[in-house]
Phi, psi and omega in degrees: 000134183263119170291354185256115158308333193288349188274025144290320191267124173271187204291298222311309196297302179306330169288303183292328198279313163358288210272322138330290165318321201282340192279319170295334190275337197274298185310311188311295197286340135334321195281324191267347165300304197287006159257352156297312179279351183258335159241075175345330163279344182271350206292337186294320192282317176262352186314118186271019172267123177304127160329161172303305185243039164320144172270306188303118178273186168298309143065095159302171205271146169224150169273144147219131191209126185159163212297118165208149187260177189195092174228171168256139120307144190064265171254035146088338175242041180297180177235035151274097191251111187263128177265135147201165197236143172265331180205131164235146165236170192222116181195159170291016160193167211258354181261322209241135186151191208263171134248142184221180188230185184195141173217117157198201177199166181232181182211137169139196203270147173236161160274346192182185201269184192236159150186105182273121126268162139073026185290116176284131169213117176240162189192160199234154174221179195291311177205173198290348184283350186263353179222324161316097166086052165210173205255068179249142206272140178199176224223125170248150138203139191252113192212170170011053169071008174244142171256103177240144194227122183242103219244155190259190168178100175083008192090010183258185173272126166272303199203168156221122164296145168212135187268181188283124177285141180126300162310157183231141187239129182288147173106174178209145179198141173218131142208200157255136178192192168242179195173153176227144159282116157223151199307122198292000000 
């Protein structure tokens, strides 16, 4: 049995999921430059320039990518979604890495209750120092059969996660939370 999730997924699937993530990480931070500039009291607060005490280092970009589930507890209509990863790895390619785990959970409105496995997701981040063992606030949302997750750090766009296209995933949830990566 290969214990590396990403070797389920082929290079074409690892590639589209790339070019998502990146196409999702250029919008967030489009959107949030472009709230900026219409409310000028918010630009510090949206400003996409690294903090003083940023988690983004100097670093090279690492994926992080793997298998994650999304159910609510108990009767299916908490607005509560609890995230875990059974393996993630983090690494300087989507093939190669670390293995790590994910916990975390969100809040907000759904249609019903969800419970997603075995959700494939990649997303590239600044370094492995920017997601391991630290408490970061993201954004989820499950719509029009896709998942995404955009996790921040001090408010700048850290990553974005994405699942793999070509799937159709049930439900809609939009909310917020946290989660930590930590090394298995």
């Amino acid at each position: 049995m290969n214990s590396n999730p990403a070797n389920k997924v082929t290079e074409e699937q690892k590639n589209a999921l790339f070019v998502l993530s990146k196409v999702a990480y250029d919008a967030a931070v489009a959107q949030r430059v472009e709230m900026a500039a219409g409310k000028p009291g918010l630009a510090s607060s949206l400003s996409q320039q690294p903090h003083p005490q940023s988690l983004c280092g100097c670093g090279c970009q690492e994926y992080v990518c793997g298998y994650y589930c999304f159910s609510t507890q108990g009767c299916g209509c908490s607005s509560y979604l609890y995230i875990s990863s059974n393996l993630t790895t983090i690494g300087p390619t989507q093939s190669q890495g670390m293995p790590a785990h994910f916990n975390g959970s969100a809040n907000g409105p759904m249609n019903a209750g969800i419970n997603l496995s075995d959700v494939y997701m990649s997303g590239v981040f600044p370094d492995v120092n920017s997601v391991v063992n630290h408490t970061l606030p993201f954004n989820l949302e499950i719509s029009s059969g896709a998942v995404t997750m955009t996790f921040y750090d001090q408010g700048r766009v850290l990553g974005v996660m994405y699942s793999l296209p070509g799937h159709y995933y049930n439900g809609y949830f939009h909310g917020s939370g946290t989660g930590t990566f930590t090394l298995a």
